[in-house]
Structure formats: C-alpha cells, structure tokens
C-alpha positions as CSV (number, residue, x, y, z in Angstrom):
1,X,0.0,0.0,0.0
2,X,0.8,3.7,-1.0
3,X,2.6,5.8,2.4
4,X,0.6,9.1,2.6
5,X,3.7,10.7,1.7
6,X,3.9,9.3,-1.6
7,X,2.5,11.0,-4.7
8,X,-0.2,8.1,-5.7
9,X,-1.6,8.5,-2.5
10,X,-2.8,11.7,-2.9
11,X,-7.5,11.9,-3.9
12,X,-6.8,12.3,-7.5
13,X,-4.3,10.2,-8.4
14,X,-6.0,7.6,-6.6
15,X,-9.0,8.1,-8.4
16,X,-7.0,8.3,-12.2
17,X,-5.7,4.8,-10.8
18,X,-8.9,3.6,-9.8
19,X,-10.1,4.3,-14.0
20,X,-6.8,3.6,-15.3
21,X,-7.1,-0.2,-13.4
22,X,-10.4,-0.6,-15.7
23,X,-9.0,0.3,-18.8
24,X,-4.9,-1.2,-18.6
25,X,-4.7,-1.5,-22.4
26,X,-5.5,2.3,-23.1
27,X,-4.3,5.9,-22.6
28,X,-6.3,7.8,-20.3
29,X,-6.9,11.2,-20.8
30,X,-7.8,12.2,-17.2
31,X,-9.3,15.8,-17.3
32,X,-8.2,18.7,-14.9
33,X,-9.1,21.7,-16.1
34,X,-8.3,23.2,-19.4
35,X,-6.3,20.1,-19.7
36,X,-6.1,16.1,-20.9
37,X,-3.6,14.7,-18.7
38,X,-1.7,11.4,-19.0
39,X,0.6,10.0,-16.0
40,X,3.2,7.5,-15.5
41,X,3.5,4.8,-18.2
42,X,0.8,6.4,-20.3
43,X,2.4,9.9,-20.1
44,X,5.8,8.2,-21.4
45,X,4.4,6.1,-24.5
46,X,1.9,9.3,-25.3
47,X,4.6,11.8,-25.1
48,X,6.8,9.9,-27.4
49,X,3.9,9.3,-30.0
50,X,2.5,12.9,-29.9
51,X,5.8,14.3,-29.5
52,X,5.3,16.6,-26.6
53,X,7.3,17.3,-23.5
54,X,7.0,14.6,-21.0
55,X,7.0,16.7,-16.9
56,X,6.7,15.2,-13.9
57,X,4.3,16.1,-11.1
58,X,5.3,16.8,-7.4
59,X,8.9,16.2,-9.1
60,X,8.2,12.2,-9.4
61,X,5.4,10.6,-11.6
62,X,6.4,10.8,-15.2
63,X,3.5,13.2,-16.9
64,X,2.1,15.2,-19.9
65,X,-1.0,16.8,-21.0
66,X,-3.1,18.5,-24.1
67,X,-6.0,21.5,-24.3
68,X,-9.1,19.7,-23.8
69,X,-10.3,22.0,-26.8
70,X,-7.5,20.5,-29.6
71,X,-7.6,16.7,-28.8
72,X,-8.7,15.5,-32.6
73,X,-5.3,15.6,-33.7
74,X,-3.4,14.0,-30.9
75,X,-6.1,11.4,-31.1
76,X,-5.8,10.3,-34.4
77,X,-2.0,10.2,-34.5
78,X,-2.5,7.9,-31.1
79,X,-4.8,6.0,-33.2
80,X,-2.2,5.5,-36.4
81,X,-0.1,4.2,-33.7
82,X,-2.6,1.3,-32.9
83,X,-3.7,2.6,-29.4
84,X,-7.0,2.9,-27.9
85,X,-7.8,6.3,-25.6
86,X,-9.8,6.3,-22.7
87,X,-11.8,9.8,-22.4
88,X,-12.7,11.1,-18.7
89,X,-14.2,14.0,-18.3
90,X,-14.9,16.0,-14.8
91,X,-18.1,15.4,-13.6
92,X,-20.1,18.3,-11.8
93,X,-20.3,17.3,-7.9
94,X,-23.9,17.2,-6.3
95,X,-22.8,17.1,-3.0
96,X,-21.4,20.7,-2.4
97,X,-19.3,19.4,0.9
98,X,-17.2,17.1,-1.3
99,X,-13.7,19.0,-2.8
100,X,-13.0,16.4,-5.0
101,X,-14.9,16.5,-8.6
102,X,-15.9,13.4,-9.4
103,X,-14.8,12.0,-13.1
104,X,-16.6,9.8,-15.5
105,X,-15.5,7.6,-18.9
106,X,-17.7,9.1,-21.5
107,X,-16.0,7.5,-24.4
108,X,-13.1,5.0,-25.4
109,X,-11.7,5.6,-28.8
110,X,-10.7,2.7,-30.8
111,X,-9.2,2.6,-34.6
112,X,-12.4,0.5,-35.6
113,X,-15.2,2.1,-33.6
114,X,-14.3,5.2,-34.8
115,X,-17.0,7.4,-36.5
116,X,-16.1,11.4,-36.7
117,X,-15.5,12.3,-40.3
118,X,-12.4,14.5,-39.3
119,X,-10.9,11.0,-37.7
120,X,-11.6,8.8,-40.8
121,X,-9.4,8.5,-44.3
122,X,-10.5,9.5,-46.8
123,X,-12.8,6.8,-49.1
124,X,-11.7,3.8,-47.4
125,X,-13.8,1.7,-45.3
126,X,-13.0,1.5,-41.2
127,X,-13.8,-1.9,-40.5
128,X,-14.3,-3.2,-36.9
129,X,-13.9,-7.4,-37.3
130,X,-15.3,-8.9,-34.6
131,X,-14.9,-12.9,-34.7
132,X,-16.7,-16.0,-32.3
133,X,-13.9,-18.2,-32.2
134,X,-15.3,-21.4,-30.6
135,X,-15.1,-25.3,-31.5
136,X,-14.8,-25.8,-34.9
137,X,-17.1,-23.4,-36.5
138,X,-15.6,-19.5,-36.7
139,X,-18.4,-17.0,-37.0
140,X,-16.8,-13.2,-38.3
141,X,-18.2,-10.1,-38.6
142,X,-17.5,-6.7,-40.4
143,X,-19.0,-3.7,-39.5
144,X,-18.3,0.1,-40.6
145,X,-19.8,2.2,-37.8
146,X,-19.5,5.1,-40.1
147,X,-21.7,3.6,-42.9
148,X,-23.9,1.0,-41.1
149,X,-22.4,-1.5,-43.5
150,X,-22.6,-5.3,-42.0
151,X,-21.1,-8.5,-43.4
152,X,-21.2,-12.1,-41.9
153,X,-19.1,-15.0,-42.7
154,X,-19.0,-18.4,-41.6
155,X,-15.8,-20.4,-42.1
156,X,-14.2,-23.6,-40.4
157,X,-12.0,-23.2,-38.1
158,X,-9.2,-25.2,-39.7
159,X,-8.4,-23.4,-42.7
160,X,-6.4,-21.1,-40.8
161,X,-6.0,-19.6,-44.8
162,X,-9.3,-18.9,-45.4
163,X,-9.6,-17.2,-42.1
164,X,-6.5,-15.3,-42.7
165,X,-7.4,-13.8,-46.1
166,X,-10.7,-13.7,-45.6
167,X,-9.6,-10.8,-42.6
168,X,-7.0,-9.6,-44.8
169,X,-9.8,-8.5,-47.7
170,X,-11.5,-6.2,-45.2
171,X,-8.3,-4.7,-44.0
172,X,-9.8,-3.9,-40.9
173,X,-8.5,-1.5,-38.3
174,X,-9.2,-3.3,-35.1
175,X,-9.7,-6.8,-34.7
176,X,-11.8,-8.5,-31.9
177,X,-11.9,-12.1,-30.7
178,X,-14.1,-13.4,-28.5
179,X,-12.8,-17.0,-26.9
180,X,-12.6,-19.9,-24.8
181,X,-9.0,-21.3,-25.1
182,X,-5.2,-20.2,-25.2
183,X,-5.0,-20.7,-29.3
184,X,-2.3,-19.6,-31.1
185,X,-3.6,-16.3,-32.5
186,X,0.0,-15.7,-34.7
187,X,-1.4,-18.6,-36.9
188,X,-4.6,-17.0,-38.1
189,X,-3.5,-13.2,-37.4
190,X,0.2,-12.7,-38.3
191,X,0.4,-9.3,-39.7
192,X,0.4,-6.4,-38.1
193,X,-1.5,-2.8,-38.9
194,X,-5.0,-3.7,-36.8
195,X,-5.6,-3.5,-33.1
196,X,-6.4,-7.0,-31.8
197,X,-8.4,-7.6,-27.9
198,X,-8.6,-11.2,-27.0
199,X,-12.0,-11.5,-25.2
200,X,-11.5,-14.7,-23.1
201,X,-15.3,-16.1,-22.5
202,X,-15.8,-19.6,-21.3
203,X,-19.6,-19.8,-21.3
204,X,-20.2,-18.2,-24.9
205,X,-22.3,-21.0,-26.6
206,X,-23.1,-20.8,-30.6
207,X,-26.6,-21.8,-31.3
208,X,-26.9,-24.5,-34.2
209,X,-28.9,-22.4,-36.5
210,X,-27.0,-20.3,-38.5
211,X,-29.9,-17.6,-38.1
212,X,-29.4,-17.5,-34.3
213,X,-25.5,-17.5,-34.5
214,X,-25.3,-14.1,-36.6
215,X,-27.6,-12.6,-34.2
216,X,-25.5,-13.9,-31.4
217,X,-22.9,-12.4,-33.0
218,X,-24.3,-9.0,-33.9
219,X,-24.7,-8.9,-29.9
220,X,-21.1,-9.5,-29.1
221,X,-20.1,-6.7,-31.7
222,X,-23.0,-4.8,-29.9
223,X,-22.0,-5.3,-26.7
224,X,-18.3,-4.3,-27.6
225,X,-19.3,-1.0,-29.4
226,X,-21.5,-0.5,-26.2
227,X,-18.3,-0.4,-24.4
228,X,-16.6,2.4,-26.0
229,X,-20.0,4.6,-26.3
230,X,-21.8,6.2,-23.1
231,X,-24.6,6.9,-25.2
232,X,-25.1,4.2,-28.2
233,X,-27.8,4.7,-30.8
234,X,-25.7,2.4,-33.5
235,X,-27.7,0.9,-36.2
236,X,-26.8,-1.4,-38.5
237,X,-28.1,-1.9,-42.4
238,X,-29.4,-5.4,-43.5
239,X,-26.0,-7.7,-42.7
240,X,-24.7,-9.2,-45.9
241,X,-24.3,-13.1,-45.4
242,X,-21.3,-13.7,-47.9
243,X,-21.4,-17.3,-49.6
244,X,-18.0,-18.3,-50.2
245,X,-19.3,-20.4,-53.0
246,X,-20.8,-17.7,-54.9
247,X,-17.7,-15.5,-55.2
248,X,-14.2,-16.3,-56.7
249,X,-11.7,-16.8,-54.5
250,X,-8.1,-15.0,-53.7
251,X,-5.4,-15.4,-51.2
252,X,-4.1,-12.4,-48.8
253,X,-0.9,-12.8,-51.2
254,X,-2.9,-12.4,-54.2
255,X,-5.0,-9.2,-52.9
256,X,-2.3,-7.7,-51.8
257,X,0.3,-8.0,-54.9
258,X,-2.8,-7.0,-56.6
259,X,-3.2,-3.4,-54.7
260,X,-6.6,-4.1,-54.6
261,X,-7.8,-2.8,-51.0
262,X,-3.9,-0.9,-50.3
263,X,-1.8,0.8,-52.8
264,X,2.0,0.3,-51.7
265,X,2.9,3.6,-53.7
266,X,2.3,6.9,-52.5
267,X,-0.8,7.0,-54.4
268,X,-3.8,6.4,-52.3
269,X,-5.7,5.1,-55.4
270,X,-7.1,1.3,-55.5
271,X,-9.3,-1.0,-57.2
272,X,-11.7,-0.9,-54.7
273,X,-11.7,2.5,-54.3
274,X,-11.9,3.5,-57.7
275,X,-15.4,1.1,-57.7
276,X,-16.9,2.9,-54.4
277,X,-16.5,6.1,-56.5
C-alpha cells in the first residue's frame, strides 16, 4: 500500500488509478481543467507518440498533457499508432461538501469504432472485425460504424487460410476475438496494422442455427461498441451473409500484390476504391 507521503496517495491520483485499473490497455486522458492529462506509463508512451514534453508532477510521476479544446489531432496520430484512448471527463459534484470533482468515462476511442468524419481516411472503409472463435465453427463479422455496413461469414475453423485472407480483404482497423482457449492467435493473425483484444469467454455457446448465430454475434459486436460509447444509438443496415461459394476466390498474397484494397505507392488510389466512387 501507498505511504501518505507518496504521490499516488494523494484523492486524485487515486482516483486516475482507480479508472486507469479498468481500462490497462489504453491511454487515459484524465481531465483537470483546461487540460487532458496522461501520468506514469501512459504519459511516457503518449509523449513519445505525440511528440510533446514529457514533466513530472510533485517532481516524481512521469506526466504530460493537451488543451481539452485540440484533442482530434493527438487522437488520431495515437490511433495510427494502434492505441486505444480512454476519455474522462470531470463530472459536476452534487454534493457541495465534497472538494474532489468526481470524473466519469464518457467515451473510449478505438481505430475501428471510430465514426467522426475528421478521424476517418479518406474513401476507405474502417472496419471493426469482430470474430466468435469457438469449436470448430468461426463466425466473423464486419461492420463500418460510419456507414452502417454489415457483413457475416462463416468459415471452419481449420483453414487457418481462409480465415486469414478472408480478414485480410477487409483490412480492418481493429480486430476483436471473443474466446474460450489459449489458441495460437500468430497462426490466423500474423500481420500487423490492426488492433487486436482477445475477449477470453468460457460460457459463450453458438446456437446450431446459423440464423441465431449471426444474431449472437451481432450482440457480441454490440456489446463491444457499447463499451466504448456512453450513449449508443448504433444501427446497422441489412448484414450481408457472404457465400464463399458464390464469389471467386483469392489469397491475402494475391490481394495484396494486386493493390486491390492498399496501394504500396504513395498513391492512395485502388481498385476498390476506384469502384466505391
């Protein structure tokens, strides 16, 4: 435990801890005042990222902070860097006799749940993938917040091929798995350039109609985006159940050599994109 002496001990860092213990995996920005503040390990990974000075306060806990008013850049270069942000925002105190203002997560950022047009590139898609990985039958889901676009597959768990180009397609920006054993993600998911969150869930069960397992998985990707918004009032287009059968076939190699989805040049122009227009 903390002495009083020492700097964590003091109400508000113990109540940034409390938040930051519920949200490990992402940078807080802990408001005081005109400011966005970021402390200890977050302060030194955010500082290096954003490229601002890195302080300390009370001359020990590493430290740095933004203007509350100018966050939309920092946040997108945090999210080119793969890392989710944690918003908390002061919270107006109803009990007059209590000094310190309580604080509130109103929002956690992610590079797939992301829907403000300033935040977004361009013409391409930002695909959240959220995947039920269970037994022998993979359930995957792609859904652009920003368009209400929805697309299902259903794929064996096996062909760790399929499953692997089939995510590579979508290029999404953050990748979700919910599971209930210690696989070897590296064999499905190798490349890098999406967020991944393992969701550990022993008791998840997919129903045997196909019907009921899309809508248990449109509840998962629900429940996630839930997560990240105080205020959710998502909704989603008819989902698209793709048929593997019905479409012609190609490898993450293939796609990619291809510049279909990503051009490798400095050209942002693709296939894809060139269709969407």
């Amino acid at each position: 435990m903390p002495k009083e002496s020492d700097p964590l001990n003091t109400p508000a860092m113990k109540q940034y801890l409390e938040i930051k213990s519920r949200h490990p995996d992402s940078i807080l920005f802990f408001r005081m005042g005109d400011f966005y503040e970021m402390f200890l390990d977050d302060a030194i990974i955010a500082s290096s990222i954003l490229d601002i000075a890195l302080t300390k306060r009370q001359n020990q806990i590493p430290m740095c902070g933004i203007p509350y008013h100018a966050t939309e850049s920092y946040i997108s270069r945090l999210l080119s860097a793969g890392r989710k942000i944690v918003i908390c925002e002061q919270i107006k105190n109803e009990d007059p006799t209590v000094k310190l203002l309580q604080r509130e997560v109103v929002r956690v950022v992610t590079p797939g749940t992301v829907v403000e047009e300033n935040l977004l590139s361009g013409f391409q898609n930002n695909y959240l993938c959220v995947i039920f990985f269970k037994s022998i039958d993979i359930l995957i889901c792609f859904a652009d917040l920003s368009t209400s676009e929805l697309y299902y597959y259903s794929l064996n768990r096996t062909d760790a091929n399929k499953i692997r180009s089939t995510v590579a397609k979508y290029s999404p920006k953050e990748v979700v798995l919910l599971a209930s054993d210690q696989t070897d993600w590296n064999l499905y998911f190798p490349r890098t350039g999406y967020l991944l969150t393992v969701l550990p869930d022993t008791n998840a069960k997919i129903p045997s109609k196909l019907a009921d397992k899309f809508e248990s998985l449109k509840l998962l990707l629900l429940h996630y985006v839930n997560q990240n918004y105080k205020d959710n009032r998502f909704e989603f287009k008819t989902p698209v159940i793709i048929e593997e059968s019905g479409f012609l076939e190609l490898d993450e190699e293939t796609v990619r050599n291809l510049e279909l989805i990503e051009n490798r040049s400095e050209s942002s122009h693709t296939l894809f994109l060139e269709v969407k227009k």
